[in-house]
C-alpha positions as CSV (number, residue, x, y, z in Angstrom):
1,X,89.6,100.5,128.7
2,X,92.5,102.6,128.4
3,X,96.1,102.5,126.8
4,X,98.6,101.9,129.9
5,X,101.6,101.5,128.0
6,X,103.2,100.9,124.1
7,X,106.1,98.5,123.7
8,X,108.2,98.3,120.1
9,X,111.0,95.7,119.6
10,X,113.5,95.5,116.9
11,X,113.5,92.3,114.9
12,X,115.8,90.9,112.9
13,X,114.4,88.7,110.0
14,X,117.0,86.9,107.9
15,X,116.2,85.7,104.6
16,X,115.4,81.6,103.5
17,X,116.8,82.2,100.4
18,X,119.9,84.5,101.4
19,X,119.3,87.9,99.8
20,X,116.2,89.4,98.1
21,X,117.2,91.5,95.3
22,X,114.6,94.2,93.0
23,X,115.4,97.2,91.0
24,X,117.7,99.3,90.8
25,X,120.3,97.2,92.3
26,X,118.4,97.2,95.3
27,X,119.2,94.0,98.1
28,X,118.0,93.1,101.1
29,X,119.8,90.1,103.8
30,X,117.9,90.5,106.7
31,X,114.8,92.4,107.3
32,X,114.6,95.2,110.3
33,X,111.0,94.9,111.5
34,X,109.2,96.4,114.6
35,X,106.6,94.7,116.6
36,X,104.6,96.7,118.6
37,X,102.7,95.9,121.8
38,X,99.6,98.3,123.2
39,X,98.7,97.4,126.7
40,X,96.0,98.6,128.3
41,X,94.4,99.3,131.6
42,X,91.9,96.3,132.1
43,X,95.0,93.8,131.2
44,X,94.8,92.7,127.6
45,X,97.6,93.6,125.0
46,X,97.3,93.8,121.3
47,X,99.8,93.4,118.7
48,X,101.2,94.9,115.4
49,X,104.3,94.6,113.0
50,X,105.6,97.1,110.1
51,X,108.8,95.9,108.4
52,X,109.8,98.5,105.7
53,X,111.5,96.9,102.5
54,X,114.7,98.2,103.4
55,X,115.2,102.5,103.3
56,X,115.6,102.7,99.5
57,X,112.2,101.5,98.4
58,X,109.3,103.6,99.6
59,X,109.5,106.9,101.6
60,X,110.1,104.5,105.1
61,X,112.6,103.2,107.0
62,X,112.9,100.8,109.7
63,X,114.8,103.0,112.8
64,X,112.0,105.6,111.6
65,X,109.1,103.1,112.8
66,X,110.4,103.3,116.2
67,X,111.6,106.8,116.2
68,X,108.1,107.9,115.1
69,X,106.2,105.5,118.1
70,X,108.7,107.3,120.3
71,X,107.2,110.1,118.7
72,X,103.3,109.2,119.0
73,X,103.6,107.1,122.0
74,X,103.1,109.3,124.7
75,X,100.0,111.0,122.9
76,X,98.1,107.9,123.0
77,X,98.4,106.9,126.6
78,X,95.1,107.0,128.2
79,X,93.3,106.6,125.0
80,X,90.7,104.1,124.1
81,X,92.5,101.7,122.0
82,X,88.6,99.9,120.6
83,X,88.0,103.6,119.1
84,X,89.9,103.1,116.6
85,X,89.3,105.6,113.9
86,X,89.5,108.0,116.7
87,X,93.0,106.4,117.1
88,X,93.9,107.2,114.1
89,X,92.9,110.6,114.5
90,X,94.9,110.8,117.2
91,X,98.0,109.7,115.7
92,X,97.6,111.9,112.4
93,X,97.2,115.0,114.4
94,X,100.4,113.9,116.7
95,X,102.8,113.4,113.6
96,X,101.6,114.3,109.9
97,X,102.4,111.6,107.4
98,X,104.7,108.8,108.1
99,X,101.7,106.4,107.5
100,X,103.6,102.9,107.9
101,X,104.9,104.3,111.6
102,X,101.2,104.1,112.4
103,X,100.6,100.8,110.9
104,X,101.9,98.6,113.8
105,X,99.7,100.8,116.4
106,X,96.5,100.7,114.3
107,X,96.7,97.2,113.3
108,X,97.4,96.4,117.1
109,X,94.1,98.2,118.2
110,X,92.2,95.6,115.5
111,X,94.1,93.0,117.2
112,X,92.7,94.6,120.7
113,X,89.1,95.2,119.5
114,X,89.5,91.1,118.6
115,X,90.4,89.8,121.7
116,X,88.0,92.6,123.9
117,X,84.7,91.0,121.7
118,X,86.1,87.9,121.7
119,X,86.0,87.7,117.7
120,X,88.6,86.8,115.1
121,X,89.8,90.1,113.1
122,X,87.9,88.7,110.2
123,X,84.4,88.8,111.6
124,X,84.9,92.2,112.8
125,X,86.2,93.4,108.9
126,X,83.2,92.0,107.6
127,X,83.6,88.2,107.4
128,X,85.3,85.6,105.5
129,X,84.2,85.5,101.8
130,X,86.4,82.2,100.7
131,X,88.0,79.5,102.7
132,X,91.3,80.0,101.9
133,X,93.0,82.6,99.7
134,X,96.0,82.3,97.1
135,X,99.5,83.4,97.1
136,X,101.9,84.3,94.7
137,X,106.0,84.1,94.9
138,X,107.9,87.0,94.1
139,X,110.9,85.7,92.2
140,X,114.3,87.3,93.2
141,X,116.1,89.5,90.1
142,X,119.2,87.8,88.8
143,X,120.1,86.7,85.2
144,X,117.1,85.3,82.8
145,X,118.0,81.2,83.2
146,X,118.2,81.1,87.0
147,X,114.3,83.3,87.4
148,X,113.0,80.8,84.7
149,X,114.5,77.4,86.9
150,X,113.0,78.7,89.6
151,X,109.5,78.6,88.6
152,X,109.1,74.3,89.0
153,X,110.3,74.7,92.4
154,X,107.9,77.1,93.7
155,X,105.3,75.3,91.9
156,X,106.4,72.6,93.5
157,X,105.2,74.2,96.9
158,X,101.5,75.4,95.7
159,X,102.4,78.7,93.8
160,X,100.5,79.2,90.8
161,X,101.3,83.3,90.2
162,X,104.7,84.1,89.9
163,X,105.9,87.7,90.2
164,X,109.4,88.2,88.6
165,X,111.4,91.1,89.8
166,X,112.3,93.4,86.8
167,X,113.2,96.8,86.2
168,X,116.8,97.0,85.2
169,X,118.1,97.2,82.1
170,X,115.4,96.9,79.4
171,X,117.1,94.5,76.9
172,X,117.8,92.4,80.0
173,X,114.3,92.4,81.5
174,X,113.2,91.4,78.0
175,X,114.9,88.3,78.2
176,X,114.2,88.1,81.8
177,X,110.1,88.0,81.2
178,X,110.5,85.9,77.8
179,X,112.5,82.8,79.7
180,X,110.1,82.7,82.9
181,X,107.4,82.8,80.4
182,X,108.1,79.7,78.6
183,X,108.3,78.2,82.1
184,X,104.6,79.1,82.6
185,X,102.2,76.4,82.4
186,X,98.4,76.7,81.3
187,X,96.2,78.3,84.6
188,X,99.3,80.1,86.1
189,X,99.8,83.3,86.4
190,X,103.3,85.6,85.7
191,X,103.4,89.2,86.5
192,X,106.9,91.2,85.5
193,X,107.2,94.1,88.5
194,X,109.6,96.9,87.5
195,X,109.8,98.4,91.0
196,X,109.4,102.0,89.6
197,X,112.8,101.0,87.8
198,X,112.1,101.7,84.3
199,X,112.3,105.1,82.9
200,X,109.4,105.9,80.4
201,X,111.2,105.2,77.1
202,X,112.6,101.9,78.9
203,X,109.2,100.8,79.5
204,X,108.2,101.3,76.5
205,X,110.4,99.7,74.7
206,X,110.2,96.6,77.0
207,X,106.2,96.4,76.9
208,X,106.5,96.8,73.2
209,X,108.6,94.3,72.9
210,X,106.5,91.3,75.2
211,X,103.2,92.4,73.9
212,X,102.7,89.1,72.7
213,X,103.6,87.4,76.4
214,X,100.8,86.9,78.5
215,X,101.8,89.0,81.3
216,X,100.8,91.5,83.5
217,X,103.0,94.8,83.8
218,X,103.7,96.2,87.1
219,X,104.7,99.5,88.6
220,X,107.0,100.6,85.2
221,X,107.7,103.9,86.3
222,X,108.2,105.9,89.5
223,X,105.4,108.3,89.1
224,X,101.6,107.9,88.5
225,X,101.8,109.8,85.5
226,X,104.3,107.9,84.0
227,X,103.0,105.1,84.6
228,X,99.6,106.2,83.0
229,X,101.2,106.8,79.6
230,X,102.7,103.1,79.6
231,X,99.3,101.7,80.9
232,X,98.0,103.8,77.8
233,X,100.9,102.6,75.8
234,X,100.4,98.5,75.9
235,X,96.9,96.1,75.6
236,X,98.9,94.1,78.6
237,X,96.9,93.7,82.2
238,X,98.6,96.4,84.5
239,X,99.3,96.7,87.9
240,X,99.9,99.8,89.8
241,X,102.0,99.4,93.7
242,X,104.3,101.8,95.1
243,X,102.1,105.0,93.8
244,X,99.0,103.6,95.5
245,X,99.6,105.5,98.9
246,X,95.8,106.6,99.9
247,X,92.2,106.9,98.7
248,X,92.7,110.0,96.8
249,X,95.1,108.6,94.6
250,X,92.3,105.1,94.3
251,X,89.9,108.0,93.5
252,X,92.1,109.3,90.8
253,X,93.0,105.8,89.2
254,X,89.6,104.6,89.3
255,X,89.0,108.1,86.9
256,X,91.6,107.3,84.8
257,X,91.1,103.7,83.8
258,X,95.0,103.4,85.2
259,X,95.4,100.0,86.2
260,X,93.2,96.8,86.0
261,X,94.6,96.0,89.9
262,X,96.5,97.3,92.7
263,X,98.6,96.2,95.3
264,X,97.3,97.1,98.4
265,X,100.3,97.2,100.7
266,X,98.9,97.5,104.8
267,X,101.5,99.7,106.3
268,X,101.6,102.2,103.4
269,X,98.3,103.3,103.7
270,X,98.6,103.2,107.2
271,X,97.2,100.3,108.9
272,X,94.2,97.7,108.5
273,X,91.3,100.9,108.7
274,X,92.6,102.5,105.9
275,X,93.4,99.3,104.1
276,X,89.8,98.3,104.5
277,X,88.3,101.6,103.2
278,X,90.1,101.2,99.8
279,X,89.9,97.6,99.5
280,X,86.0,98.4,99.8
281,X,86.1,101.1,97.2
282,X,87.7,98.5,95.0
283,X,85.0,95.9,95.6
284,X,82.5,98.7,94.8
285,X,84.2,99.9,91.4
286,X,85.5,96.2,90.1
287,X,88.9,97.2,91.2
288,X,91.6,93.4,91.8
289,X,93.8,94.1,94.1
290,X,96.8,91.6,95.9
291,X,96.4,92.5,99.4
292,X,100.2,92.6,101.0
293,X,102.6,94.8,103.1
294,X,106.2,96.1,102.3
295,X,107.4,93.2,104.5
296,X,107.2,91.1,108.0
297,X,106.7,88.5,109.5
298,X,104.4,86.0,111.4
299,X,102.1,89.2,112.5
300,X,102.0,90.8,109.2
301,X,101.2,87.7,107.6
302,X,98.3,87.3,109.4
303,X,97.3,90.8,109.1
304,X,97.2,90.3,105.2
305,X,95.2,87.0,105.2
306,X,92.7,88.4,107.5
307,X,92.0,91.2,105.3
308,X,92.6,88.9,101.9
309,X,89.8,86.4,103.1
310,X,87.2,88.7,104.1
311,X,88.0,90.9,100.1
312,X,85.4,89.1,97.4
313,X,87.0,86.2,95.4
314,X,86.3,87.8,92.5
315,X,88.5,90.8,92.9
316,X,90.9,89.2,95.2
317,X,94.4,88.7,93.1
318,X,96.7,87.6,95.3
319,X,98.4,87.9,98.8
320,X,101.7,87.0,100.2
321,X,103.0,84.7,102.8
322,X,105.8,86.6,104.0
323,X,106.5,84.7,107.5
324,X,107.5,81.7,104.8
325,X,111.0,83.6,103.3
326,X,112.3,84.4,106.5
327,X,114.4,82.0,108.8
328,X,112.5,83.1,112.2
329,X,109.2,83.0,113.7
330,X,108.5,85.6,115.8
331,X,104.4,84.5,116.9
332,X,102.5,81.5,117.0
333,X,99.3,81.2,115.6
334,X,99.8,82.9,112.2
335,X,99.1,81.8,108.8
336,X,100.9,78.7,107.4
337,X,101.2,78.0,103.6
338,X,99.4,75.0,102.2
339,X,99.7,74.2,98.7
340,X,100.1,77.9,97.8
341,X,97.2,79.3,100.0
342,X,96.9,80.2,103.6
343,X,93.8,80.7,106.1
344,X,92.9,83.1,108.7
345,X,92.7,81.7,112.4
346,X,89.2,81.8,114.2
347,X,90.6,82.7,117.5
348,X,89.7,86.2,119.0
349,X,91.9,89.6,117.5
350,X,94.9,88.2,114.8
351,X,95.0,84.9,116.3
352,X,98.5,85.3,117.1
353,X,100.8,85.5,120.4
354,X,104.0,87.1,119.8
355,X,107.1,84.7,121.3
356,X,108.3,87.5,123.7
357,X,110.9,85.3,125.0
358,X,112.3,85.4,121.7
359,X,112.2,89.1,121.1
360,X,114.1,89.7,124.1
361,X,114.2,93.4,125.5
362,X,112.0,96.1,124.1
363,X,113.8,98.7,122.7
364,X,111.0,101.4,122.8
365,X,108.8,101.0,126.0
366,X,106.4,104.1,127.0
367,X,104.6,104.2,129.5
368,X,104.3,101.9,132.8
């Protein structure tokens, strides 16, 4: 089986709730994500998606995910697409870095490999450890009162974590994490995410100031080191996100005792392989991690639950239903939430078919 052709769409993903809003001042409307199709040779087609959070978040960008298959492309054409790590190979010798443009592609070979064994992505990562897994609802930053009322109404669809955006002004954020936490009831969970917005004497003066809240502290600061002398300033549960970029740096934070869990984010490690290597060096060190993306939709979504419920309960945090906040489907098949959890499907590769009627033209197409 060979690769006959790669296909990339632009997608536009508008937003349930109207605008999406972190730190920094950072917003977000509608969501540029690419979905990528590899064909090959004997017929079958696999799929991927990689939606960066906007271009001000992490080093990515959305028109850089289909410049950089434009890029790639041509290099993988008469490749095996079930060989994956040689795949990846492949792609890291035809463009260095850039790991989220090679998300889509590697996580569109899994979805290949599925559908050529005839297995569900989960078997093939190692098999389903728990029937369903749990989500959490990232709440939107705006002033104190209207992130604290917003809590009943996501618990009011299944969500018992809660991850309120923070990182802006420190007196505000105080406030911000103080008000959602009275809104907390007993078995919930509330985690205040900075973004890499605070600087270091902002962060500590906010986890000074909420040691007494039961709450985890996420991503304070925008380096690793930074955010090591918070995690060494404050007896609160820490998180570490947008630093987490490969194994080395897992290595590293495993040695320093840097964070309780991670966020394991698919496309900016580089797809599902790489995922499943550190998510398996967490496992092996007692490492939580929420198992997410950037963004996406319908494709990622499933991507993240099909890695989520094959990770052991016991160091499985959280994951995110991301096809729920936007207005559009773009696949059927993928994940639904029910009563804030979703479940894998057991159909071959990610269980989903991309509605290409809906996605119109290609606007990347190489090969025949």
């Amino acid at each position: 089986m060979k690769i006959a052709r790669v296909s990339a769409w632009k997608v536009a993903l508008p937003l349930v709730e109207g605008r999406y809003t972190w730190s920094n001042d950072n917003f977000v409307e509608t969501f540029d994500s690419t979905v990528v199709e590899v064909r090959t040779d004997a017929g079958l087609t696999g799929y991927g998606e990689c939606c960066p959070l906007g271009p001000a978040y992490l080093p990515a960008y959305a028109a850089g995910v289909r410049a950089g298959i434009r890029q790639i492309g041509p290099g993988l054409l008469g490749a095996d697409p079930l060989k994956i790590d040689a795949i990846n190979a492949t792609m890291d010798r035809l463009l260095r870095g850039h790991p989220y443009v090679k998300s889509a592609i590697d996580m569109a070979c899994w979805d290949l490999l599925g559908k050529a064994s005839g297995l569900p992505v989960h078997v093939l990562l190692g098999g389903t450890q728990a029937s369903h897994v749990a989500l959490y609802r990232a709440i939107a930053q705006r002033g104190a009162a209207e992130m604290a009322m917003s809590v009943a109404g996501y618990r009011k669809l299944g969500y018992r974590k809660f991850q309120l955006k923070v990182g802006g002004n420190a007196d505000e954020d105080i406030e911000r994490i103080r008000a959602v936490a009275g809104e907390i009831e007993s078995g919930e969970v509330l985690i205040a995410d900075a973004n890499t917005g605070w600087t270091l004497h902002e962060a500590t003066r906010v986890v000074n100031a909420v040691r007494d809240v039961d709450v985890y502290i996420e991503q304070p600061c925008a380096t690793y080191e930074e955010c090591l002398a918070i995690r060494r300033r404050t007896p609160l549960p820490f998180v570490l996100d947008e630093v987490v970029t490969d194994v080395h740096v897992l290595l590293r934070l495993i040695n320093d005792g840097a964070a309780d869990v991670i966020n394991l984010k698919i496309s900016r490690v580089g797809g599902l392989t790489r995922a499943r290597q550190m998510r398996d060096l967490c496992a092996a060190t007692g490492i939580a991690l929420t198992i997410e993306d950037s963004w996406g939709g319908d494709i990622v979504t499933a991507a993240i639950a099909h890695l989520a419920q094959t990770t052991p309960p016991d160091i499985h945090f959280a994951s995110t239903d991301f096809n729920s906040y936007v207005t559009r489907s773009i696949a059927t098949g993928a994940p639904e939430r029910v009563d804030g959890t979703m479940s894998v499907s057991d159909a071959s590769g990610l269980g989903i078919e991309p509605r290409l009627a809906e996605l119109g033209v290609p606007d990347v197409v190489i090969g025949a």
